[in-house]
N, C-alpha and C positions, 0 to 999 in steps of 0.2 A: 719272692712273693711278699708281697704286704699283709701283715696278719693283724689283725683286731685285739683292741688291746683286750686280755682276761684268755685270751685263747693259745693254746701252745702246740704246737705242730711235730708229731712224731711221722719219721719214716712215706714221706710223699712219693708217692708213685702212681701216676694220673689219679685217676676217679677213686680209687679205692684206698687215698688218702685217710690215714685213721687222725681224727683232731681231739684233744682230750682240752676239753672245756671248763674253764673254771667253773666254781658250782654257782655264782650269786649275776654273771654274763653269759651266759649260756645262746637263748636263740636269737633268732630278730638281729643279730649283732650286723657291723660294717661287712659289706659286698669285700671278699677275696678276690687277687687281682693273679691270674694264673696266666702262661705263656700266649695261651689259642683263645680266640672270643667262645669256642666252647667249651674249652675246657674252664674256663673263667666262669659260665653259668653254671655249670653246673656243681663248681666249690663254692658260689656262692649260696646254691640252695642248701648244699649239706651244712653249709656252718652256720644258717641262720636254723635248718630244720633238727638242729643240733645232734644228724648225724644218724644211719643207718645202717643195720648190721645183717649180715646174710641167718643171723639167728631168730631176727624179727625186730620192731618196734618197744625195745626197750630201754631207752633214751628218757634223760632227762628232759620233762614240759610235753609228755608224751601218755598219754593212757596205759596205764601198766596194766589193766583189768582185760580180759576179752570182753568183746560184747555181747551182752547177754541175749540168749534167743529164747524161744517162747512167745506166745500170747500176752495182751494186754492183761498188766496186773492192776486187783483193784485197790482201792484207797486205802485198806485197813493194811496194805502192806509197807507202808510210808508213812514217817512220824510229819506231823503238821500240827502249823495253829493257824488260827482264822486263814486260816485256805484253804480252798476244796477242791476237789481234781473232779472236773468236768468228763476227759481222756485220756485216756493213755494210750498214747500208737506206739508200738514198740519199733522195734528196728527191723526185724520181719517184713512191717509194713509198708515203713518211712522212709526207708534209706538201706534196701536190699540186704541188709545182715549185716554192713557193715557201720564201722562208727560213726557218727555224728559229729556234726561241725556247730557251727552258728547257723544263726535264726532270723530271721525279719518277716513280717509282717506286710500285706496289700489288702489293701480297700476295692472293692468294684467303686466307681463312680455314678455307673448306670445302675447297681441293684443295691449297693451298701453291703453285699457278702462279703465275710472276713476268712482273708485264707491266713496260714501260715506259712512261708517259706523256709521248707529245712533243707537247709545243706547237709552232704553229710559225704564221705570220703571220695565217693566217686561218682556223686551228679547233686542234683534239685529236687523236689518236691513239693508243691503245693496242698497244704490239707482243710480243707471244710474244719475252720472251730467249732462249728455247730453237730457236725454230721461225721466227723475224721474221715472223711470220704480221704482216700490221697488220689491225688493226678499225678502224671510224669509228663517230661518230652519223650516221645517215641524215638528207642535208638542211640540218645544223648546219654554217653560215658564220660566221665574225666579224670585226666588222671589220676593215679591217688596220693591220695595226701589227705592229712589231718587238718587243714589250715585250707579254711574254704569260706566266703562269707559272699552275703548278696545285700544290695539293696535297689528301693524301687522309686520311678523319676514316671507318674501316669501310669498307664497300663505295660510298662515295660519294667523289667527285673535284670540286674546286673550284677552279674556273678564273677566273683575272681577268686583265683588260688592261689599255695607258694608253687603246687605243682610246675615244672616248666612242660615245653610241648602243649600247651593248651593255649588257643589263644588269648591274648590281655584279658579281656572280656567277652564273657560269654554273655550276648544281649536273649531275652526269652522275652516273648509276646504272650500277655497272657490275657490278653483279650477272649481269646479264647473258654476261660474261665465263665464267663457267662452264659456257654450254650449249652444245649443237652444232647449229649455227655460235656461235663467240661472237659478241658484241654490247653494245655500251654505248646510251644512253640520254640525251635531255636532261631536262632534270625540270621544274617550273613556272618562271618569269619572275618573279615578286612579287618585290623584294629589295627593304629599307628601307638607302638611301644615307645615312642620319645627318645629313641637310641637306647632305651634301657631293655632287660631282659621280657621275657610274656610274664614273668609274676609276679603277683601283687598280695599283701601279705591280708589287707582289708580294705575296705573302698566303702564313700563317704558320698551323702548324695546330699544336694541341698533343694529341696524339692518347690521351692518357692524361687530362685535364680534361675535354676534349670540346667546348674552345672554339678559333674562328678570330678570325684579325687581321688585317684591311686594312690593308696599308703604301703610303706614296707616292699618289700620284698623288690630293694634295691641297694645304694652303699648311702653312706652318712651324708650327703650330700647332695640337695635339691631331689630329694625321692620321693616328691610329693609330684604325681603328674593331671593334669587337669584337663580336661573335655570338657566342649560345649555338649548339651544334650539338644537344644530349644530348635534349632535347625531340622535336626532328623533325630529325634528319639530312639528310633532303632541300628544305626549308625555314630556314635557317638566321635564327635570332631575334638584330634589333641590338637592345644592350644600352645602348651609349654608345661615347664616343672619347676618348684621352687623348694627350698628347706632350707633346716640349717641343722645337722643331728639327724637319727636317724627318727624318723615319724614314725609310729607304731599304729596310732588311730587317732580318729577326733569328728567333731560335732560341726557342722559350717550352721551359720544362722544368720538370716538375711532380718533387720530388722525394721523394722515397718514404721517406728514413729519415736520421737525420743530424741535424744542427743547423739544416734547413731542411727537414726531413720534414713534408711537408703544402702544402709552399710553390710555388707558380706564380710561373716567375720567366721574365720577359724578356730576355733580353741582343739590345740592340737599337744598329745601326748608324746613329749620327746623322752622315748624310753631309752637313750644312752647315747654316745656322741665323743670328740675327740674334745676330751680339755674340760667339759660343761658337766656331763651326766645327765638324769633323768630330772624333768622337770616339767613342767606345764608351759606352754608357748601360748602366744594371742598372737592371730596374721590377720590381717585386712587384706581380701583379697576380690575387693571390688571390680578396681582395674586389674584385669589379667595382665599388664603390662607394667605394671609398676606394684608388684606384691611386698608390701612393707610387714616385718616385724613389729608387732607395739609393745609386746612387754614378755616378759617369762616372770615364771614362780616355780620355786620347788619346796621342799618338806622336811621336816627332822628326818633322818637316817635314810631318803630316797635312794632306791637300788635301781627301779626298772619301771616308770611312766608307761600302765599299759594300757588303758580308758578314761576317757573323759565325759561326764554330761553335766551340761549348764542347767540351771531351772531360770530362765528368763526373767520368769515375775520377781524373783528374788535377786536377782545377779550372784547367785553362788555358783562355784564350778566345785563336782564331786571329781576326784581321780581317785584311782585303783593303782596299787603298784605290785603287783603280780609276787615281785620275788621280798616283796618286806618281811611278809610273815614267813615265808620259808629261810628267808635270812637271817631273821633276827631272832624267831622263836615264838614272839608277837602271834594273837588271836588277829581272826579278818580283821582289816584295817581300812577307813576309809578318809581322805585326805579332803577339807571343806577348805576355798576360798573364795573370799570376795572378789568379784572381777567387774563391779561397778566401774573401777576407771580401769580402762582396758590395756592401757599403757602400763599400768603398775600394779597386777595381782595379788593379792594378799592373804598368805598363807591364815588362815583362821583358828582353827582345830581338829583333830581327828577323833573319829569314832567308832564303835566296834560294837558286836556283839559277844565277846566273849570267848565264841567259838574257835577252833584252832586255824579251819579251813584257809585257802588258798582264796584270796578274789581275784573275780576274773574278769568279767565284765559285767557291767549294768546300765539302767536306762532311769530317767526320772519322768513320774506323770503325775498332776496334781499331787504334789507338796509329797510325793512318796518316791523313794528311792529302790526300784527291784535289781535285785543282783544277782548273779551266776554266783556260785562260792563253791566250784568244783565240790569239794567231795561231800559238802554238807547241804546241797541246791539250793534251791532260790530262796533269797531272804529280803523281806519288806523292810524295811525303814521308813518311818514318819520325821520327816526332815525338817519340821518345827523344835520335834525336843530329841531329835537325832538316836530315836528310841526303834532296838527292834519289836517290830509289830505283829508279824508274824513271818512265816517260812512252811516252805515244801521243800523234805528231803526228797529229793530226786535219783539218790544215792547212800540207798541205808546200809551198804556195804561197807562204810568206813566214816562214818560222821565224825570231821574233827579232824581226819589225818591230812597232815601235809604232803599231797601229792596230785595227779592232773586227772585224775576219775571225776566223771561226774559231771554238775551242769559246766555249759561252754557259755551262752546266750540266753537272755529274755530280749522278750518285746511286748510293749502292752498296745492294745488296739484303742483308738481314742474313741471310738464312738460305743462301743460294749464294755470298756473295763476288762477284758480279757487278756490273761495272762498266758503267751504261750514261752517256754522254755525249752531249748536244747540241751539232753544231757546225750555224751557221748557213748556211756556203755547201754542206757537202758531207753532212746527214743526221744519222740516229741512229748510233751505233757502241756496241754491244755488247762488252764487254773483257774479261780476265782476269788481276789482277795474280799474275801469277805466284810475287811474291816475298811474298807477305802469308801468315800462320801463319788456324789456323782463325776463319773469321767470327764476328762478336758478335752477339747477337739482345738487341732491345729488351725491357723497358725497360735504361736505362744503370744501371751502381751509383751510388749515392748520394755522398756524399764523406763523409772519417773523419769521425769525432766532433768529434774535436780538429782543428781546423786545421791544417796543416802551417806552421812555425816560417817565421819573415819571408824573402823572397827577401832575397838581397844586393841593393844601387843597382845599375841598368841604367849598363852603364858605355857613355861616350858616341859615338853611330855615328860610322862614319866617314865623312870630307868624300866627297860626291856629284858624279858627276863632272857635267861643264857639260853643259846642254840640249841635246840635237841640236839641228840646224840646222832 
Protein backbone atom coordinates (compact mmCIF):
# COMPACT_ATOMS: atom_id res chain seq x y z
CA UNK A 1 0.00 0.00 0.00
CA UNK A 2 1.05 3.54 -0.53
CA UNK A 3 0.79 5.53 2.71
CA UNK A 4 0.80 9.39 3.01
CA UNK A 5 3.62 10.83 4.45
CA UNK A 6 2.76 11.78 8.69
CA UNK A 7 0.57 8.59 8.72
CA UNK A 8 1.65 4.95 10.13
CA UNK A 9 -0.31 1.94 9.52
CA UNK A 10 -0.99 -0.71 12.30
CA UNK A 11 -2.41 -4.19 11.64
CA UNK A 12 -4.49 -3.93 7.99
CA UNK A 13 -7.16 -6.10 7.49
CA UNK A 14 -9.70 -4.80 4.95
CA UNK A 15 -11.95 -1.80 6.17
CA UNK A 16 -11.39 -2.01 9.71
CA UNK A 17 -7.86 -1.10 9.15
CA UNK A 18 -6.83 0.94 12.40
CA UNK A 19 -4.39 4.16 10.95
CA UNK A 20 -2.65 6.06 13.99
CA UNK A 21 -2.14 9.66 12.49
CA UNK A 22 0.47 11.90 13.29
CA UNK A 23 -0.96 14.75 15.21
CA UNK A 24 0.08 18.15 12.97
CA UNK A 25 -1.24 15.66 9.13
CA UNK A 26 -4.00 14.19 10.26
CA UNK A 27 -7.23 14.65 7.74
CA UNK A 28 -7.67 15.81 4.08
CA UNK A 29 -4.33 13.89 3.62
CA UNK A 30 -3.03 11.88 -0.01
CA UNK A 31 -5.87 9.11 -1.52
CA UNK A 32 -4.60 5.37 -0.07
CA UNK A 33 -4.11 3.06 -2.81
CA UNK A 34 -5.44 -0.43 -1.52
CA UNK A 35 -5.81 -3.89 -3.65
CA UNK A 36 -9.77 -3.58 -4.96
CA UNK A 37 -11.12 -0.12 -6.48
CA UNK A 38 -13.32 -0.52 -3.31
CA UNK A 39 -11.55 -1.29 -1.03
CA UNK A 40 -9.30 1.62 -2.25
CA UNK A 41 -12.44 4.14 -1.59
CA UNK A 42 -13.07 3.38 1.09
CA UNK A 43 -9.35 3.73 2.90
CA UNK A 44 -9.21 6.62 1.16
CA UNK A 45 -12.30 8.15 3.08
CA UNK A 46 -11.06 6.78 6.55
CA UNK A 47 -7.66 8.46 6.28
CA UNK A 48 -8.64 11.66 5.09
CA UNK A 49 -11.90 11.54 7.56
CA UNK A 50 -9.16 10.71 10.15
CA UNK A 51 -10.78 7.55 11.08
CA UNK A 52 -13.82 5.97 12.85
CA UNK A 53 -14.33 3.81 15.77
CA UNK A 54 -17.27 1.35 16.64
CA UNK A 55 -17.07 3.65 20.06
CA UNK A 56 -18.20 6.84 18.10
CA UNK A 57 -16.78 10.09 16.57
CA UNK A 58 -13.93 10.76 18.59
CA UNK A 59 -11.19 11.39 16.30
CA UNK A 60 -9.05 14.12 15.82
CA UNK A 61 -10.73 17.46 13.53
CA UNK A 62 -13.89 15.85 14.77
CA UNK A 63 -16.54 17.56 17.33
CA UNK A 64 -15.95 15.90 20.59
CA UNK A 65 -19.09 17.81 22.11
CA UNK A 66 -22.66 16.08 21.50
CA UNK A 67 -24.89 18.26 19.98
CA UNK A 68 -26.90 20.23 22.02
CA UNK A 69 -30.77 19.73 21.80
CA UNK A 70 -33.26 22.16 23.07
CA UNK A 71 -34.97 25.13 21.85
CA UNK A 72 -33.63 28.49 20.39
CA UNK A 73 -31.33 30.13 23.02
CA UNK A 74 -31.54 33.80 23.53
CA UNK A 75 -28.64 36.39 23.25
CA UNK A 76 -27.96 37.05 26.77
CA UNK A 77 -26.59 33.31 26.69
CA UNK A 78 -23.52 34.18 24.41
CA UNK A 79 -20.68 36.67 25.04
CA UNK A 80 -20.70 39.30 21.97
CA UNK A 81 -19.40 42.69 20.92
CA UNK A 82 -20.93 44.80 18.38
CA UNK A 83 -23.03 41.89 17.15
CA UNK A 84 -26.39 40.89 17.60
CA UNK A 85 -28.12 37.81 17.06
CA UNK A 86 -31.07 38.38 14.97
CA UNK A 87 -31.85 33.98 15.51
CA UNK A 88 -30.99 31.24 16.75
CA UNK A 89 -32.26 28.01 14.92
CA UNK A 90 -31.00 25.18 16.84
CA UNK A 91 -30.38 21.88 15.51
CA UNK A 92 -33.87 20.63 16.37
CA UNK A 93 -34.70 22.68 13.65
CA UNK A 94 -32.05 23.04 11.05
CA UNK A 95 -30.47 19.94 10.68
CA UNK A 96 -32.79 17.14 12.37
CA UNK A 97 -30.64 16.76 15.81
CA UNK A 98 -27.80 16.22 14.32
CA UNK A 99 -24.46 18.15 13.72
CA UNK A 100 -23.88 20.85 11.45
CA UNK A 101 -21.62 21.24 8.63
CA UNK A 102 -20.91 24.57 6.50
CA UNK A 103 -23.04 27.13 5.34
CA UNK A 104 -23.77 29.35 2.10
CA UNK A 105 -26.01 31.63 1.35
CA UNK A 106 -28.90 32.32 -2.03
CA UNK A 107 -30.42 35.23 -3.20
CA UNK A 108 -34.03 35.02 -4.91
CA UNK A 109 -33.31 36.99 -8.20
CA UNK A 110 -37.18 37.45 -8.60
CA UNK A 111 -37.90 38.75 -4.91
CA UNK A 112 -34.37 39.59 -3.39
CA UNK A 113 -35.30 36.80 -0.16
CA UNK A 114 -32.32 35.79 1.57
CA UNK A 115 -32.16 32.29 2.56
CA UNK A 116 -29.44 30.39 4.29
CA UNK A 117 -28.17 27.20 3.27
CA UNK A 118 -27.20 24.70 6.16
CA UNK A 119 -25.62 21.78 5.66
CA UNK A 120 -25.33 19.60 8.18
CA UNK A 121 -24.52 15.72 8.77
CA UNK A 122 -27.11 14.12 6.83
CA UNK A 123 -28.86 16.50 4.35
CA UNK A 124 -29.64 20.71 3.41
CA UNK A 125 -31.72 23.15 4.65
CA UNK A 126 -32.66 26.36 3.51
CA UNK A 127 -33.73 29.10 6.27
CA UNK A 128 -35.78 32.48 5.88
CA UNK A 129 -32.99 35.23 7.60
CA UNK A 130 -35.85 37.18 8.16
CA UNK A 131 -38.40 34.74 9.32
CA UNK A 132 -36.04 31.28 10.34
CA UNK A 133 -38.77 29.68 8.65
CA UNK A 134 -36.55 26.27 7.49
CA UNK A 135 -37.61 24.39 4.26
CA UNK A 136 -36.17 20.83 3.42
CA UNK A 137 -36.19 18.39 0.14
CA UNK A 138 -38.94 15.95 0.88
CA UNK A 139 -37.26 12.47 1.46
CA UNK A 140 -33.54 13.74 0.79
CA UNK A 141 -30.91 11.74 3.24
CA UNK A 142 -27.24 11.73 2.84
CA UNK A 143 -25.01 9.93 4.03
CA UNK A 144 -23.39 10.86 7.14
CA UNK A 145 -20.54 12.62 7.65
CA UNK A 146 -19.17 15.72 9.24
CA UNK A 147 -17.68 17.19 5.94
CA UNK A 148 -20.52 18.58 3.87
CA UNK A 149 -20.53 21.92 1.99
CA UNK A 150 -22.89 23.58 -0.79
CA UNK A 151 -22.66 26.35 -3.05
CA UNK A 152 -25.10 28.19 -5.48
CA UNK A 153 -24.54 28.98 -9.55
CA UNK A 154 -28.52 30.96 -10.17
CA UNK A 155 -31.41 29.30 -8.69
CA UNK A 156 -29.44 26.00 -8.25
CA UNK A 157 -27.51 24.69 -4.96
CA UNK A 158 -24.60 22.20 -5.22
CA UNK A 159 -23.93 20.03 -2.41
CA UNK A 160 -21.03 17.66 -2.02
CA UNK A 161 -19.52 15.46 0.91
CA UNK A 162 -16.44 13.29 1.99
CA UNK A 163 -19.34 10.76 2.69
CA UNK A 164 -18.89 8.00 -0.26
CA UNK A 165 -22.28 6.30 -1.78
CA UNK A 166 -23.75 9.71 -2.49
CA UNK A 167 -23.72 10.90 -5.59
CA UNK A 168 -20.66 13.63 -6.73
CA UNK A 169 -23.19 16.30 -6.53
CA UNK A 170 -26.28 16.64 -5.23
CA UNK A 171 -27.86 19.48 -7.72
CA UNK A 172 -31.26 21.11 -5.65
CA UNK A 173 -33.76 23.47 -7.42
CA UNK A 174 -34.68 26.07 -5.38
CA UNK A 175 -36.69 27.78 -7.40
CA UNK A 176 -39.06 26.55 -5.61
CA UNK A 177 -38.28 29.03 -2.79
CA UNK A 178 -40.41 31.69 -4.12
CA UNK A 179 -43.90 30.00 -3.86
CA UNK A 180 -46.13 29.60 -1.05
CA UNK A 181 -45.22 27.27 0.74
CA UNK A 182 -41.69 27.51 -0.22
CA UNK A 183 -39.79 24.41 -1.28
CA UNK A 184 -36.61 23.20 -2.67
CA UNK A 185 -36.07 20.28 -4.74
CA UNK A 186 -33.47 17.27 -5.62
CA UNK A 187 -32.78 17.10 -9.34
CA UNK A 188 -31.37 13.88 -11.39
CA UNK A 189 -28.37 11.59 -9.88
CA UNK A 190 -26.18 11.19 -13.28
CA UNK A 191 -22.97 13.04 -12.24
CA UNK A 192 -19.49 12.02 -14.07
CA UNK A 193 -16.85 11.59 -11.05
CA UNK A 194 -13.79 12.09 -13.54
CA UNK A 195 -12.42 8.47 -12.73
CA UNK A 196 -12.16 9.73 -9.24
CA UNK A 197 -14.08 8.55 -6.21
CA UNK A 198 -18.32 10.34 -5.42
CA UNK A 199 -16.48 12.53 -2.84
CA UNK A 200 -15.67 15.83 -2.53
CA UNK A 201 -14.26 17.34 0.46
CA UNK A 202 -15.64 21.19 -0.74
CA UNK A 203 -16.66 22.75 -4.00
CA UNK A 204 -16.15 26.19 -5.47
CA UNK A 205 -18.41 27.92 -7.76
CA UNK A 206 -17.55 30.95 -9.75
CA UNK A 207 -20.85 32.50 -10.36
CA UNK A 208 -19.95 34.90 -12.99
CA UNK A 209 -18.03 31.99 -15.51
CA UNK A 210 -20.63 29.66 -14.76
CA UNK A 211 -18.21 26.95 -13.84
CA UNK A 212 -17.85 24.54 -10.47
CA UNK A 213 -14.78 22.84 -8.92
CA UNK A 214 -14.60 19.75 -6.89
CA UNK A 215 -11.86 20.22 -4.05
CA UNK A 216 -10.46 17.38 -1.78
CA UNK A 217 -11.80 14.40 -1.26
CA UNK A 218 -9.31 12.75 -3.80
CA UNK A 219 -5.11 11.89 -3.87
CA UNK A 220 -2.43 14.82 -4.26
CA UNK A 221 -2.87 14.91 -7.69
CA UNK A 222 -4.92 16.79 -10.18
CA UNK A 223 -8.08 16.63 -7.38
CA UNK A 224 -9.34 19.63 -8.64
CA UNK A 225 -12.34 18.34 -10.94
CA UNK A 226 -14.35 20.96 -13.02
CA UNK A 227 -17.91 21.36 -14.61
CA UNK A 228 -19.37 23.46 -16.98
CA UNK A 229 -22.68 24.78 -15.32
CA UNK A 230 -23.87 27.38 -18.28
CA UNK A 231 -25.29 24.46 -20.61
CA UNK A 232 -27.63 22.89 -18.14
CA UNK A 233 -27.54 24.36 -14.54
CA UNK A 234 -29.10 21.50 -13.26
CA UNK A 235 -26.98 18.76 -14.90
CA UNK A 236 -23.57 20.00 -14.37
CA UNK A 237 -21.00 18.83 -17.39
CA UNK A 238 -17.24 17.44 -16.28
CA UNK A 239 -14.84 18.94 -18.29
CA UNK A 240 -11.52 17.52 -16.70
CA UNK A 241 -9.26 18.00 -13.35
CA UNK A 242 -6.18 19.70 -12.60
CA UNK A 243 -3.64 20.21 -9.40
CA UNK A 244 -0.63 19.87 -8.03
CA UNK A 245 -0.77 18.89 -3.99
CA UNK A 246 -3.66 18.05 -2.48
CA UNK A 247 -6.51 21.18 -2.81
CA UNK A 248 -8.42 21.65 0.30
CA UNK A 249 -10.46 24.75 -0.96
CA UNK A 250 -10.31 28.26 -2.74
CA UNK A 251 -12.13 31.28 -4.21
CA UNK A 252 -12.20 31.28 -8.40
CA UNK A 253 -12.62 35.09 -9.56
CA UNK A 254 -13.45 35.96 -13.07
CA UNK A 255 -12.23 39.51 -13.39
CA UNK A 256 -13.86 42.06 -15.37
CA UNK A 257 -11.44 44.93 -16.07
CA UNK A 258 -7.83 45.60 -15.17
CA UNK A 259 -4.62 43.84 -16.25
CA UNK A 260 -6.44 40.57 -15.78
CA UNK A 261 -9.87 41.56 -17.46
CA UNK A 262 -11.16 38.37 -18.95
CA UNK A 263 -9.25 36.21 -16.67
CA UNK A 264 -10.56 33.04 -14.43
CA UNK A 265 -8.34 32.91 -11.58
CA UNK A 266 -8.14 30.36 -8.77
CA UNK A 267 -6.43 31.25 -5.53
CA UNK A 268 -6.37 27.87 -4.22
CA UNK A 269 -5.27 26.43 -0.63
CA UNK A 270 -2.84 23.69 -0.97
CA UNK A 271 -3.13 22.18 2.49
CA UNK A 272 -0.11 19.64 2.05
CA UNK A 273 1.38 17.70 -0.75
CA UNK A 274 4.59 15.32 -1.68
CA UNK A 275 7.92 17.46 -1.29
CA UNK A 276 6.08 21.18 -1.16
CA UNK A 277 3.67 21.41 2.04
CA UNK A 278 0.94 23.68 2.66
CA UNK A 279 0.92 26.97 0.78
CA UNK A 280 -1.18 29.39 -1.23
CA UNK A 281 -1.34 28.38 -5.05
CA UNK A 282 -2.68 31.01 -8.03
CA UNK A 283 -4.14 28.91 -11.32
CA UNK A 284 -5.56 30.59 -14.28
CA UNK A 285 -8.09 28.60 -15.43
CA UNK A 286 -9.54 30.33 -18.35
CA UNK A 287 -8.92 27.70 -20.85
CA UNK A 288 -10.16 24.60 -19.31
CA UNK A 289 -7.57 23.21 -21.68
CA UNK A 290 -4.55 24.58 -20.88
CA UNK A 291 -4.90 25.32 -16.80
CA UNK A 292 -1.43 26.95 -15.93
CA UNK A 293 0.10 27.58 -12.49
CA UNK A 294 1.17 31.30 -12.00
CA UNK A 295 2.65 31.42 -8.73
CA UNK A 296 2.53 29.84 -4.95
CA UNK A 297 3.22 31.51 -1.54
CA UNK A 298 3.41 30.15 1.75
CA UNK A 299 4.05 31.43 5.51
CA UNK A 300 6.26 31.24 8.64
CA UNK A 301 5.77 27.82 10.44
CA UNK A 302 2.77 26.68 7.64
CA UNK A 303 1.34 23.19 8.74
CA UNK A 304 -2.09 22.81 6.94
CA UNK A 305 -3.51 25.60 4.02
CA UNK A 306 -7.13 25.34 4.78
CA UNK A 307 -9.10 28.54 3.39
CA UNK A 308 -8.53 31.16 1.28
CA UNK A 309 -10.50 34.75 0.37
CA UNK A 310 -9.15 37.49 -1.86
CA UNK A 311 -10.49 41.14 -1.21
CA UNK A 312 -10.27 42.19 -4.85
CA UNK A 313 -10.36 46.02 -4.30
CA UNK A 314 -7.21 45.44 -2.39
CA UNK A 315 -5.43 42.43 -3.99
CA UNK A 316 -4.86 40.79 -0.50
CA UNK A 317 -5.46 37.07 -0.13
CA UNK A 318 -6.38 36.18 3.80
CA UNK A 319 -5.45 32.18 4.45
CA UNK A 320 -6.38 30.06 7.44
CA UNK A 321 -4.21 27.33 8.32
CA UNK A 322 -6.20 25.13 10.54
CA UNK A 323 -3.46 23.08 12.31
CA UNK A 324 -1.09 26.33 13.20
CA UNK A 325 -2.40 27.13 16.31
CA UNK A 326 -3.08 23.76 17.34
CA UNK A 327 0.58 23.00 16.43
CA UNK A 328 2.39 25.62 17.57
CA UNK A 329 0.42 26.88 20.71
CA UNK A 330 -0.12 30.32 18.73
CA UNK A 331 -3.63 32.30 19.45
CA UNK A 332 -6.14 32.28 15.91
CA UNK A 333 -3.79 33.14 13.37
CA UNK A 334 -4.47 34.83 10.06
CA UNK A 335 -2.03 34.75 7.18
CA UNK A 336 -2.17 38.33 4.75
CA UNK A 337 -0.60 38.46 1.11
CA UNK A 338 -0.25 40.51 -1.70
CA UNK A 339 -1.43 38.89 -4.85
CA UNK A 340 -1.34 42.03 -6.97
CA UNK A 341 0.99 40.17 -9.43
CA UNK A 342 -0.33 36.81 -9.56
CA UNK A 343 2.67 35.14 -10.63
CA UNK A 344 4.53 36.04 -7.38
CA UNK A 345 2.47 36.20 -3.98
CA UNK A 346 3.69 37.85 -1.38
CA UNK A 347 3.66 36.65 1.91
CA UNK A 348 2.79 40.25 4.10
CA UNK A 349 2.06 39.61 7.69
CA UNK A 350 -0.06 37.83 10.03
CA UNK A 351 -2.61 38.67 12.45
CA UNK A 352 -4.60 37.53 15.39
CA UNK A 353 -6.88 38.14 17.95
CA UNK A 354 -5.27 36.96 20.77
CA UNK A 355 -7.61 34.23 21.47
CA UNK A 356 -6.49 30.63 21.62
CA UNK A 357 -9.16 29.17 19.14
CA UNK A 358 -8.68 26.90 16.10
CA UNK A 359 -9.55 28.87 12.56
CA UNK A 360 -11.45 27.53 10.35
CA UNK A 361 -12.91 29.20 7.85
CA UNK A 362 -13.93 32.57 6.70
CA UNK A 363 -15.19 35.08 4.00
CA UNK A 364 -14.35 38.82 3.24
CA UNK A 365 -17.09 41.62 2.66
CA UNK A 366 -16.36 45.18 2.46
CA UNK A 367 -12.87 45.71 3.95
CA UNK A 368 -14.19 43.17 6.92
CA UNK A 369 -12.95 39.83 7.40
CA UNK A 370 -15.77 37.21 9.22
CA UNK A 371 -14.43 33.94 10.36
CA UNK A 372 -15.51 30.67 11.90
CA UNK A 373 -12.95 30.09 14.93
CA UNK A 374 -14.51 26.75 16.09
CA UNK A 375 -14.65 26.86 19.56
CA UNK A 376 -14.57 30.69 20.12
CA UNK A 377 -17.38 31.65 16.91
CA UNK A 378 -17.36 34.10 14.50
CA UNK A 379 -14.97 36.95 14.73
CA UNK A 380 -14.92 40.24 12.65
CA UNK A 381 -11.87 41.73 11.63
CA UNK A 382 -11.47 45.24 9.96
CA UNK A 383 -8.77 44.59 7.40
CA UNK A 384 -7.49 48.16 7.10
CA UNK A 385 -5.89 48.05 10.66
CA UNK A 386 -6.10 44.14 10.76
CA UNK A 387 -8.02 44.81 14.15
CA UNK A 388 -10.66 42.52 15.95
CA UNK A 389 -13.84 44.39 15.73
CA UNK A 390 -16.13 42.44 17.03
CA UNK A 391 -17.38 38.53 17.52
CA UNK A 392 -20.36 36.12 18.41
CA UNK A 393 -19.50 33.33 20.61
CA UNK A 394 -21.33 30.69 19.02
CA UNK A 395 -19.71 28.32 21.44
CA UNK A 396 -19.62 29.50 25.06
CA UNK A 397 -18.81 25.95 26.04
CA UNK A 398 -15.04 26.30 25.80
CA UNK A 399 -13.92 29.77 24.51
CA UNK A 400 -10.27 29.63 23.59
CA UNK A 401 -9.79 25.86 23.67
CA UNK A 402 -8.00 24.10 20.94
CA UNK A 403 -10.26 21.60 19.60
CA UNK A 404 -13.14 21.27 16.61
CA UNK A 405 -16.44 22.39 18.65
CA UNK A 406 -18.10 25.07 17.39
CA UNK A 407 -18.46 27.58 14.40
CA UNK A 408 -17.70 25.40 10.93
CA UNK A 409 -18.82 28.61 8.34
CA UNK A 410 -19.96 32.09 7.88
CA UNK A 411 -21.46 33.79 4.89
CA UNK A 412 -22.42 37.38 4.68
CA UNK A 413 -25.31 38.31 2.26
CA UNK A 414 -24.35 41.29 0.05
CA UNK A 415 -27.50 43.05 -0.21
CA UNK A 416 -28.55 42.96 3.91
CA UNK A 417 -25.30 42.71 5.66
CA UNK A 418 -26.40 39.76 7.24
CA UNK A 419 -24.35 37.44 8.85
CA UNK A 420 -25.34 33.78 8.92
CA UNK A 421 -22.85 31.18 10.73
CA UNK A 422 -22.78 27.47 11.01
CA UNK A 423 -21.75 26.03 14.43
CA UNK A 424 -21.72 22.41 14.62
CA UNK A 425 -22.94 21.59 18.28
CA UNK A 426 -25.43 24.34 18.83
CA UNK A 427 -27.18 25.33 14.95
CA UNK A 428 -27.61 28.03 12.49
CA UNK A 429 -27.27 31.75 14.08
CA UNK A 430 -28.31 34.53 12.10
CA UNK A 431 -26.23 38.01 13.15
CA UNK A 432 -25.86 41.49 12.58
CA UNK A 433 -22.39 43.20 12.62
CA UNK A 434 -23.30 46.23 14.02
CA UNK A 435 -20.14 48.00 13.53
CA UNK A 436 -19.79 47.42 9.56
CA UNK A 437 -20.59 50.85 7.06
CA UNK A 438 -23.17 49.93 4.07
CA UNK A 439 -22.92 46.43 2.33
CA UNK A 440 -21.18 45.47 -1.01
CA UNK A 441 -23.05 43.88 -3.79
CA UNK A 442 -21.30 41.50 -6.34
CA UNK A 443 -19.65 41.57 -8.64
CA UNK A 444 -16.13 42.91 -6.73
CA UNK A 445 -14.05 45.89 -8.60
CA UNK A 446 -11.33 44.69 -10.42
CA UNK A 447 -7.76 45.84 -9.31
CA UNK A 448 -6.01 49.28 -10.71
CA UNK A 449 -4.39 49.19 -13.82
CA UNK A 450 -1.13 49.63 -12.59
CA UNK A 451 -0.23 47.45 -9.78
CA UNK A 452 0.43 48.99 -6.56
CA UNK A 453 4.29 49.64 -5.95
CA UNK A 454 6.33 46.61 -4.06
CA UNK A 455 5.16 45.78 -0.43
CA UNK A 456 8.23 46.21 2.02
CA UNK A 457 10.05 42.47 3.46
CA UNK A 458 7.52 40.74 5.89
CA UNK A 459 9.68 41.55 8.88
CA UNK A 460 10.08 38.36 10.89
CA UNK A 461 7.16 36.75 13.44
CA UNK A 462 7.68 36.53 16.57
CA UNK A 463 9.06 33.39 18.61
CA UNK A 464 5.73 31.11 19.27
CA UNK A 465 5.04 30.18 22.39
CA UNK A 466 5.63 26.17 23.44
CA UNK A 467 2.91 23.58 22.58
CA UNK A 468 0.32 22.99 25.14
CA UNK A 469 0.47 20.09 27.00
Amino acid sequence: HRIAPGFHMLGLSGLGSALVLSPFLLPDATALTAPSANQRRHLQNMARMAMTSPAGETHHMRPSTPPKSGPAEPAANFDSLNVALKHHVPLSTCCSGVYGSDIWGYTSAATGKEWALMCYRTGLSAVDVQTAAVVTAPSFTSPSSVWKDVKVFGHHAYYVTEALDQPGIVVFDLSGLDSDPPSISVGPAAIDNGGGPESSHNVVVDEVSGYLYRVGGWNDNKNVRMYDLNANPAAPQYIGKFGEGYVHDGQVTTFASGPYAGKQIFFAARALGWGWGARLQIWDVTDKSAIALLGNGTWPGAVYSHNVWVDIGTMRAYVGDELFSYSSGAPTTIFEFNVSDLSSPSFLTSFTNGVGAISHNHICRNGRLYVANYASGMRVFDLSSRSEMGYFDTYPDGDGTKNWNGAWGTYVFPASGLVVVSDQNRGLFVLEDLGSSAPSHPPPPSPPTSPPPPSPPPSPPPPLPPPSP
